[in-house]
MDAnalysis code that builds the backbone (N, CA, C; Angstrom):
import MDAnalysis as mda
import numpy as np

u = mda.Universe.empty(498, n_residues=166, atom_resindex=np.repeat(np.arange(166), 3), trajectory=True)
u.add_TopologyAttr("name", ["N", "CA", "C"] * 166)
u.add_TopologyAttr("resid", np.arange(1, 167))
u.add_TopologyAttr("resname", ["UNK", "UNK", "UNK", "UNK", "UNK", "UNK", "UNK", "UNK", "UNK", "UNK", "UNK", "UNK", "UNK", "UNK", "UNK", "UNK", "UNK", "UNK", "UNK", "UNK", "UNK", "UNK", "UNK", "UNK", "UNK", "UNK", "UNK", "UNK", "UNK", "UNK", "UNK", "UNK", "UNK", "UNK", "UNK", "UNK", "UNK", "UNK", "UNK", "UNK", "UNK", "UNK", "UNK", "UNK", "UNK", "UNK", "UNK", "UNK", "UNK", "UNK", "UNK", "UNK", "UNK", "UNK", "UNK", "UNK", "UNK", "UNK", "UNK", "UNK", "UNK", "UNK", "UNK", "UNK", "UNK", "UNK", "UNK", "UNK", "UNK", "UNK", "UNK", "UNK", "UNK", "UNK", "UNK", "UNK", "UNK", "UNK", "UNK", "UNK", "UNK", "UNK", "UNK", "UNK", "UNK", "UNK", "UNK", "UNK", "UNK", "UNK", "UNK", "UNK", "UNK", "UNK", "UNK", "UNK", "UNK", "UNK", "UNK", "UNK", "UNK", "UNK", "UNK", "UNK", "UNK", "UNK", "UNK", "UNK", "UNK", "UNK", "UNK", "UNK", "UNK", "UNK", "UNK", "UNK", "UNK", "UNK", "UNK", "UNK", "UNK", "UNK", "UNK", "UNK", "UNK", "UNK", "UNK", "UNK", "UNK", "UNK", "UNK", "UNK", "UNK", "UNK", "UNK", "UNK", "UNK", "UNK", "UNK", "UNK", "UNK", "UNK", "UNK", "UNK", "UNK", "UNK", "UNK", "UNK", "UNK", "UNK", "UNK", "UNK", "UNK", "UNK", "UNK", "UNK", "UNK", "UNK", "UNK", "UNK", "UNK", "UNK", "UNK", "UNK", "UNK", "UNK"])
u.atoms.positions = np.array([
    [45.957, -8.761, -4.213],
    [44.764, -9.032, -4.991],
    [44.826, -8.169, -6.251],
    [44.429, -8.916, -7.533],
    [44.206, -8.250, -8.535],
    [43.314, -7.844, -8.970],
    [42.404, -7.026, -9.678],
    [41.769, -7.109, -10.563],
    [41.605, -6.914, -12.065],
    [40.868, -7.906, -12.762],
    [41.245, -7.968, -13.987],
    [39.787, -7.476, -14.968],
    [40.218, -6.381, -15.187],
    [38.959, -5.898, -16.278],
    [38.950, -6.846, -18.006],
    [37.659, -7.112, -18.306],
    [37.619, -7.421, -19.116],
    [36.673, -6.302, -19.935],
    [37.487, -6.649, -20.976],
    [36.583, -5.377, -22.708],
    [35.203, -6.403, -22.936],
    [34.476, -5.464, -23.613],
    [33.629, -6.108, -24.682],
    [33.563, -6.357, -25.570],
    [32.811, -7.944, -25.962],
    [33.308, -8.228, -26.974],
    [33.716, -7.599, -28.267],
    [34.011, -7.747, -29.527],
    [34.198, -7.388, -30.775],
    [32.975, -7.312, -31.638],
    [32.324, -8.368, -31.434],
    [31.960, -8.843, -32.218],
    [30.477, -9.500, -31.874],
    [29.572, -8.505, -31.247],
    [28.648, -9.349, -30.428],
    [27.520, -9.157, -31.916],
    [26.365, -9.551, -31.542],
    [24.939, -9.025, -32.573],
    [24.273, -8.073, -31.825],
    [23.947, -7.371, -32.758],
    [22.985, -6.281, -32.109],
    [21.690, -6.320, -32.800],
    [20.657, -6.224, -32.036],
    [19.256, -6.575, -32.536],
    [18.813, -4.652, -31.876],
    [17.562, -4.928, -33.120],
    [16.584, -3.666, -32.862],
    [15.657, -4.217, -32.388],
    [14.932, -3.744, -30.694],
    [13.612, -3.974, -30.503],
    [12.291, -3.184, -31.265],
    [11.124, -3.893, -31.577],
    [10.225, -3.524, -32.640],
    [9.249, -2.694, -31.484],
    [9.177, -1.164, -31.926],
    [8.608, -0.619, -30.864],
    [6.742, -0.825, -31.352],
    [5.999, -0.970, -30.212],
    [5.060, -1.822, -30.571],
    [3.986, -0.513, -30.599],
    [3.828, 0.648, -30.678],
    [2.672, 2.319, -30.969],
    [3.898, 3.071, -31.402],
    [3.803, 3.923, -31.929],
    [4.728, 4.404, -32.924],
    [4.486, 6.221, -32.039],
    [5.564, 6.850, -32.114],
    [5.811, 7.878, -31.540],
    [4.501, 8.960, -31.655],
    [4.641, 9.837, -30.760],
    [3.309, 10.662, -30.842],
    [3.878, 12.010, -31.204],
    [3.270, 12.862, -31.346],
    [3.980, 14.063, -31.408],
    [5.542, 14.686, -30.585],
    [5.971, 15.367, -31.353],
    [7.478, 14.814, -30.458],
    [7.111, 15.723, -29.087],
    [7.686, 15.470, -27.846],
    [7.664, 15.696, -26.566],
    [6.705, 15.254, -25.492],
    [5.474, 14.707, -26.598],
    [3.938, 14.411, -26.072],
    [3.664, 12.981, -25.507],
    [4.855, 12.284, -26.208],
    [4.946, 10.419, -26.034],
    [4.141, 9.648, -24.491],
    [4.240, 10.774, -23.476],
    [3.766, 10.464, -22.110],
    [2.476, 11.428, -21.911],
    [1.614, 11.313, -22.938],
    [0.476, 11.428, -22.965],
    [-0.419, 10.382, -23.409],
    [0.108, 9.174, -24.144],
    [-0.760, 8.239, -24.392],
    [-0.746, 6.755, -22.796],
    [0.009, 7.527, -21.806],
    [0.293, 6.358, -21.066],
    [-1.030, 7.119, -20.114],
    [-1.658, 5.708, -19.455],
    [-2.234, 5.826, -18.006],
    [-1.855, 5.172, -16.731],
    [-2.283, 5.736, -15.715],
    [-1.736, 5.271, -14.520],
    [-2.128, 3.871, -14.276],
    [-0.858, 3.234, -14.075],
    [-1.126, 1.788, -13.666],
    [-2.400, 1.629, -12.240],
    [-3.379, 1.236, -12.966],
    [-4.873, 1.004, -12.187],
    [-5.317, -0.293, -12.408],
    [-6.033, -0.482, -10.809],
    [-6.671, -1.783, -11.032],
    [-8.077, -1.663, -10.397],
    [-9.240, -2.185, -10.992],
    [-10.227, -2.383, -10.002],
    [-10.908, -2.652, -9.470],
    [-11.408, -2.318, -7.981],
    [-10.885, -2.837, -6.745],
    [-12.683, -2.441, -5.446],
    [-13.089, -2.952, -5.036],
    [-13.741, -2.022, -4.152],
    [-13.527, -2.239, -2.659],
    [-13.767, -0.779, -1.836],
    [-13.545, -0.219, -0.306],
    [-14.777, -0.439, 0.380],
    [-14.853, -0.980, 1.512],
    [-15.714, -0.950, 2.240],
    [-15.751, -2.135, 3.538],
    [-16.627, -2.371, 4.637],
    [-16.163, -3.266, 5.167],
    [-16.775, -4.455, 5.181],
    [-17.789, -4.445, 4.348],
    [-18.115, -5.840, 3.484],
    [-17.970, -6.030, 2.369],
    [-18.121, -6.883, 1.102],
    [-17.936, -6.716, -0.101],
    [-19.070, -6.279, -0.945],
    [-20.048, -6.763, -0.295],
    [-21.575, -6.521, -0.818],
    [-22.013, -5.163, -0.513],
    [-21.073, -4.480, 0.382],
    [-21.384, -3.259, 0.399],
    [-20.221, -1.993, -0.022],
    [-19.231, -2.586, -0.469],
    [-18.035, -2.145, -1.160],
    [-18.426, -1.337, -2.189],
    [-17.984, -0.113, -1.916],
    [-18.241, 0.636, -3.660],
    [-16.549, 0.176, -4.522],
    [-17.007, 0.123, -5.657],
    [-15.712, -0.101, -6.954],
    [-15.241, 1.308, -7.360],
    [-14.137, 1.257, -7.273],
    [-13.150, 2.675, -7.668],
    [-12.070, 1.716, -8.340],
    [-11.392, 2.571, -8.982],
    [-9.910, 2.693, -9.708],
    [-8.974, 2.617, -8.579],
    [-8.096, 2.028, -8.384],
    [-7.048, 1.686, -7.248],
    [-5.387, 2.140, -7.996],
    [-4.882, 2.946, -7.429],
    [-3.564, 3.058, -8.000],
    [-2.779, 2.144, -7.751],
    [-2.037, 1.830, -8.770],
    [-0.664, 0.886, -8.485],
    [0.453, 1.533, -8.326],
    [1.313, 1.604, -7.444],
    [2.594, 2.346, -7.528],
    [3.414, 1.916, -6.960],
    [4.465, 1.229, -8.155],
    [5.310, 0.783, -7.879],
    [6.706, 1.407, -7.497],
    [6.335, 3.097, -7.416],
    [7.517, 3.626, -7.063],
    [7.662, 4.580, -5.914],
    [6.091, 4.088, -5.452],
    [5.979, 4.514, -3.669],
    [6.763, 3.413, -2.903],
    [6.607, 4.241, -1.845],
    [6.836, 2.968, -0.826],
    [5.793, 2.610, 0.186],
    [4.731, 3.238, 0.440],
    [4.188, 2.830, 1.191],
    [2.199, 2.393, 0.847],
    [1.248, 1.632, 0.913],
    [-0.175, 2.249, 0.668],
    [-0.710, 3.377, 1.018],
    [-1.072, 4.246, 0.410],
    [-1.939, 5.455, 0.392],
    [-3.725, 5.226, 1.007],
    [-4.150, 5.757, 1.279],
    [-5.876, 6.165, 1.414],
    [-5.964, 7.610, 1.894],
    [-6.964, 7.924, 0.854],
    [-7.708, 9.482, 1.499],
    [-8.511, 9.344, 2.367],
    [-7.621, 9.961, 3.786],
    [-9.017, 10.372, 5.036],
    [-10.846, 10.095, 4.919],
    [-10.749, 11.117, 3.813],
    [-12.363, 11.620, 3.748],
    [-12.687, 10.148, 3.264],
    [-12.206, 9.075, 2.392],
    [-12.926, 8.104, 1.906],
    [-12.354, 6.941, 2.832],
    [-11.629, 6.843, 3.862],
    [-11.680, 5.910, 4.956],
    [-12.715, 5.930, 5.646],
    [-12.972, 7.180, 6.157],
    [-14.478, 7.321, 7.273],
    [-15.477, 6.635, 6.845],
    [-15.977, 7.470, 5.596],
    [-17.152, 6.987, 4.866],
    [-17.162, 5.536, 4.713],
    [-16.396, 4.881, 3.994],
    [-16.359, 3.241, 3.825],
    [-15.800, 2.105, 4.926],
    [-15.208, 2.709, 6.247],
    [-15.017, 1.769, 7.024],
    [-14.929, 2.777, 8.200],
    [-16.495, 3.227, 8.963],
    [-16.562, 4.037, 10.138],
    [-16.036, 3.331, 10.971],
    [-16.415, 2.105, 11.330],
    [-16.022, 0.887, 12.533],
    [-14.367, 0.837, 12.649],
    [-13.475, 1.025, 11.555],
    [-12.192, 0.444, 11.525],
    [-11.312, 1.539, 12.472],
    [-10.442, 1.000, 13.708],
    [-9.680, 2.131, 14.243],
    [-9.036, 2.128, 13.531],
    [-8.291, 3.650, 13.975],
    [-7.038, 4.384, 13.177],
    [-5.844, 4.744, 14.023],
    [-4.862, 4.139, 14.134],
    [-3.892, 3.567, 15.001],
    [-2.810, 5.387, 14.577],
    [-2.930, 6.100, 15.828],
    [-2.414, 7.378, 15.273],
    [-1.155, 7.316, 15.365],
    [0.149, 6.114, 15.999],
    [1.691, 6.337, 15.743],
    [1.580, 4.808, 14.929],
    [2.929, 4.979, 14.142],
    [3.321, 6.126, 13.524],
    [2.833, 6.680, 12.899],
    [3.543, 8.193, 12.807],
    [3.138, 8.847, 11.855],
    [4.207, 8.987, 11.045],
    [3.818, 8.957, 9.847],
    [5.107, 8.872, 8.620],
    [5.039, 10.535, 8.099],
    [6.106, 11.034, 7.221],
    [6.017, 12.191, 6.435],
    [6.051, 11.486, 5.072],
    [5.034, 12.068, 4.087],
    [4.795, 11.612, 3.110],
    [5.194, 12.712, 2.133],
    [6.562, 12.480, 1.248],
    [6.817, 13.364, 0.364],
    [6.819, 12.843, -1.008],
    [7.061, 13.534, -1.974],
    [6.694, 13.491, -3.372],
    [6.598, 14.848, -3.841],
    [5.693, 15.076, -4.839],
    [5.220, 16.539, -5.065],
    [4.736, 16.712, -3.802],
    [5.032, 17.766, -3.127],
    [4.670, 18.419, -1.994],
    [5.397, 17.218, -0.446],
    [4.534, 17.640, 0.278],
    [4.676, 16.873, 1.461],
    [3.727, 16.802, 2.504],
    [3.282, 15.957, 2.972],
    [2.172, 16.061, 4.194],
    [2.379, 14.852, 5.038],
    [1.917, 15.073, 6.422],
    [2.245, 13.789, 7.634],
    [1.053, 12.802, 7.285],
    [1.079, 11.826, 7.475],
    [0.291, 10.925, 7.680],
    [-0.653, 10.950, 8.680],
    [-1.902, 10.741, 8.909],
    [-3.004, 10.700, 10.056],
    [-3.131, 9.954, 10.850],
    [-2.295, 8.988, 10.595],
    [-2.350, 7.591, 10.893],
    [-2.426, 6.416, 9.874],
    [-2.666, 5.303, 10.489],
    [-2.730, 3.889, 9.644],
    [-3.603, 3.336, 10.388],
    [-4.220, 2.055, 9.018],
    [-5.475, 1.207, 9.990],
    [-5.444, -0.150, 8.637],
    [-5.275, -0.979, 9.465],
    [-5.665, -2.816, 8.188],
    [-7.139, -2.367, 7.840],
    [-7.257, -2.415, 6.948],
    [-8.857, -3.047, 6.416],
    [-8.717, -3.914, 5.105],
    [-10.226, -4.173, 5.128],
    [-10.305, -5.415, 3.915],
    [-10.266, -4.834, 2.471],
    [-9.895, -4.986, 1.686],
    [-10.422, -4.317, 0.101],
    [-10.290, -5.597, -0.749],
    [-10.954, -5.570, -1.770],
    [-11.695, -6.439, -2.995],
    [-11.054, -6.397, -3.910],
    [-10.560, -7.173, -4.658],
    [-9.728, -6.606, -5.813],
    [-10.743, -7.272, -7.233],
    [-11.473, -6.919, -8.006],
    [-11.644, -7.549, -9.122],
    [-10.838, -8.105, -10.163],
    [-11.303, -9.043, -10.159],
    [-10.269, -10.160, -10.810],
    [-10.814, -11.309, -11.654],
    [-10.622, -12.255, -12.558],
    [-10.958, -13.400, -13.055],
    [-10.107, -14.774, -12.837],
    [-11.060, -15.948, -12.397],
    [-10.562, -16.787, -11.446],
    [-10.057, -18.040, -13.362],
    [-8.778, -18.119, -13.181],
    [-8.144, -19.156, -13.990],
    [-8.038, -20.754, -14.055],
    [-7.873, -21.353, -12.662],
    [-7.369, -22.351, -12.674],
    [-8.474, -23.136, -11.392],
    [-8.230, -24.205, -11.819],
    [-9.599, -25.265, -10.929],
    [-9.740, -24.732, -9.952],
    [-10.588, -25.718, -9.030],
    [-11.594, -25.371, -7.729],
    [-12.682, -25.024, -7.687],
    [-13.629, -24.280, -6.939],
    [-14.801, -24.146, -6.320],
    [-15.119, -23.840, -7.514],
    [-14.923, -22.747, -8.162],
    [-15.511, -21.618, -9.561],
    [-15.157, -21.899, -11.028],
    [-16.141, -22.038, -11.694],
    [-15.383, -22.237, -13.127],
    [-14.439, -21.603, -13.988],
    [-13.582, -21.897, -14.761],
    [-12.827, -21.253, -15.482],
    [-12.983, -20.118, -16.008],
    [-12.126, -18.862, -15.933],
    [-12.343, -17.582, -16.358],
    [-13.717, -17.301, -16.001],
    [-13.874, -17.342, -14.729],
    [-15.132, -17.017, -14.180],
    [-14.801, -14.943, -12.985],
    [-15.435, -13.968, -13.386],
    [-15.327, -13.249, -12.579],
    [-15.622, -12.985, -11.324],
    [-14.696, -12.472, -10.640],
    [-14.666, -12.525, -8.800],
    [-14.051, -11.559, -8.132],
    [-14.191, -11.622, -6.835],
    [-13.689, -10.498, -5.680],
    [-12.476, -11.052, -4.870],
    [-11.070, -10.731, -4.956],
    [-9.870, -11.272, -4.291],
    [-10.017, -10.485, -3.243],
    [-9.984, -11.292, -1.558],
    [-10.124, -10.261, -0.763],
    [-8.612, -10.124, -0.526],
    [-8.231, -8.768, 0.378],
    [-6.990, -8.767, 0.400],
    [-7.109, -7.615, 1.881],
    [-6.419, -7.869, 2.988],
    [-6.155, -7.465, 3.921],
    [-5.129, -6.216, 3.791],
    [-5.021, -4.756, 4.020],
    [-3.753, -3.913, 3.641],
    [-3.483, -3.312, 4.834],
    [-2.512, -2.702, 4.997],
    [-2.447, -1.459, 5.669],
    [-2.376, 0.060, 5.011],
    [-3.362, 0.735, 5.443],
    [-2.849, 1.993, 4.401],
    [-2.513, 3.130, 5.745],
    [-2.194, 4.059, 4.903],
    [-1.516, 5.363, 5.825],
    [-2.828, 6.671, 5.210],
    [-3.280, 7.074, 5.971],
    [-4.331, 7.991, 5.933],
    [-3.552, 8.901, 5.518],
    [-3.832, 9.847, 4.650],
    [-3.679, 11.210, 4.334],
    [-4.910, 12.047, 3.781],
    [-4.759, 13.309, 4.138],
    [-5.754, 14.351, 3.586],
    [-6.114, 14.769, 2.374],
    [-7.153, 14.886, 1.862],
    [-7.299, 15.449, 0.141],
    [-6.563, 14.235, -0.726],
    [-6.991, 12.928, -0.575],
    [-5.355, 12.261, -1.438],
    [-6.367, 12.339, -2.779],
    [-6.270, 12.582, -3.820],
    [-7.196, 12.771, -4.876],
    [-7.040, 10.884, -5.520],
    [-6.243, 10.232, -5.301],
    [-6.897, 9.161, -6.086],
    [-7.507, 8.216, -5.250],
    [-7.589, 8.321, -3.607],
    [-8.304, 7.911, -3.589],
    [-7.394, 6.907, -2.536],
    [-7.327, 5.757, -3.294],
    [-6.443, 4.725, -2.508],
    [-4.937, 4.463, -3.600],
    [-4.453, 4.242, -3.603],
    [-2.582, 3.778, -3.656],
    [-1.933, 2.981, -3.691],
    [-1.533, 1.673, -3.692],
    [-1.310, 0.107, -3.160],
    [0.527, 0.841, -3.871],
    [1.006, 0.365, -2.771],
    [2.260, 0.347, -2.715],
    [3.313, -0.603, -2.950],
    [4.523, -0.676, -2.859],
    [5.422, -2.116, -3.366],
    [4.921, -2.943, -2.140],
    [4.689, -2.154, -0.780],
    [4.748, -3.197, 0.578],
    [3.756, -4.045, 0.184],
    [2.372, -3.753, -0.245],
    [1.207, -4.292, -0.538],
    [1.871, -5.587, -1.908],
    [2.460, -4.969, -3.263],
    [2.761, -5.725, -3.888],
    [3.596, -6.932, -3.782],
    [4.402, -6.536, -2.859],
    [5.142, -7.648, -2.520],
    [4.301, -8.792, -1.451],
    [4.076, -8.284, -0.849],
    [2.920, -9.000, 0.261],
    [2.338, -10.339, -0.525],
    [1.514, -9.935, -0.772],
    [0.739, -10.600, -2.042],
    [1.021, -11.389, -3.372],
    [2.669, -10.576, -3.734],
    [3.215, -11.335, -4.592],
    [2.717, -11.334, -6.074],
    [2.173, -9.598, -6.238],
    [1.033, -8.876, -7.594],
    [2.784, -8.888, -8.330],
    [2.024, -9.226, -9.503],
    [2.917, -9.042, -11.010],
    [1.992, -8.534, -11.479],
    [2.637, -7.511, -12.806],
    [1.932, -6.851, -13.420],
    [2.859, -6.946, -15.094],
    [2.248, -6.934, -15.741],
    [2.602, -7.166, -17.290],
    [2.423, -5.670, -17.692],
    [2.530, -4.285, -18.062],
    [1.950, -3.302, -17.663],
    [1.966, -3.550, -19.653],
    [2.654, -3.885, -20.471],
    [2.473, -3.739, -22.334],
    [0.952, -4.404, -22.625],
    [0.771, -5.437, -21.265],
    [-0.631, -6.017, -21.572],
    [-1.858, -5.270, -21.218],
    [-1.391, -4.626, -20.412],
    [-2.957, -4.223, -19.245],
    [-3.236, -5.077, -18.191],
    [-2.175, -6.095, -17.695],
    [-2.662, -7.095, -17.392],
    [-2.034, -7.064, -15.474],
    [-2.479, -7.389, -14.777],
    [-1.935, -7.974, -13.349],
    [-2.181, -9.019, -13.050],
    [-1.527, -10.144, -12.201],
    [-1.907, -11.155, -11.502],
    [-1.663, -11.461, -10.161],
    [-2.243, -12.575, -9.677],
    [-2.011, -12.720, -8.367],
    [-2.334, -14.247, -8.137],
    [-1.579, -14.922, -7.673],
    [-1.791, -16.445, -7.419],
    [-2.610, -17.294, -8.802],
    [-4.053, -17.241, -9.072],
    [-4.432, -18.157, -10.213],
    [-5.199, -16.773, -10.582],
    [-4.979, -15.746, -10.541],
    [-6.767, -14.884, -10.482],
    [-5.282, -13.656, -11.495],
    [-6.180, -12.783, -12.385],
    [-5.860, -12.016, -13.238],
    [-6.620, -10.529, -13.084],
])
């Protein structure tokens, strides 16, 4: 068996992409970005759901929730104590467990059916999250969640989607 490397071309075009905010102070550039957020409300009805900021993270692997704000918004829901995962990143801490509950995603409904066009609404969405202690944002949605669901996110827009809903 051979293998045969090939060069690159000679002679290709090279284009400049047009950078679309113009540099910030030099070293500071990752100060004008925010955390990919969407939002979303917790609870175990919707009508009684409070709305928070929901992290997106696409470079976890798993959904997040803080302990202290599982209790409060879904007392009824068990909390299934194996597995327990180790959750590292900055620092490290075990997981408390995991438990499905319902969460809301706010969204605007696009395309026919029941609701009119660009009409605003509540996507329910079934997760699993992994309890942890002190988590300061709160809740987390992970690739497992993104993929699940099948969330794209445009992040130059501000924008996410999901089936017809934005």
């Amino acid at each position: 068996m051979s293998i045969r490397i090939k060069t690159a071309p000679t002679s290709c075009m090279v284009y400049e992409a047009t950078r679309m905010s113009p540099f910030s102070t030099p070293g500071c550039n990752y100060l004008k970005t925010l955390p990919l957020s969407s939002r979303g409300r917790v609870g175990e009805s919707h009508d009684q759901a409070e709305p928070i900021g929901i992290l997106n993270n696409v470079c976890s692997n798993i959904t997040l929730m803080d302990y202290g704000l599982f209790k409060a918004r879904y007392p009824r829901v068990v909390i299934h104590k194996e597995p327990k995962v180790e959750i590292n990143g900055i620092g490290s801490v075990q997981s408390l467990g995991f438990a499905r509950i319902p969460i809301w995603m706010e969204g605007i409904h696009h395309e026919g059916g029941v609701a009119p066009l660009n009409t605003e609404c509540l996507i329910r969405m079934t997760i699993e999250v992994y309890l942890i202690p002190n988590f300061s944002h709160g809740v987390q949605i992970g690739p497992d969640i993104i993929k699940d669901y099948r969330i794209d996110f445009l992040i130059s827009r501000n924008l996410g989607s999901i089936e017809d809903f934005t």
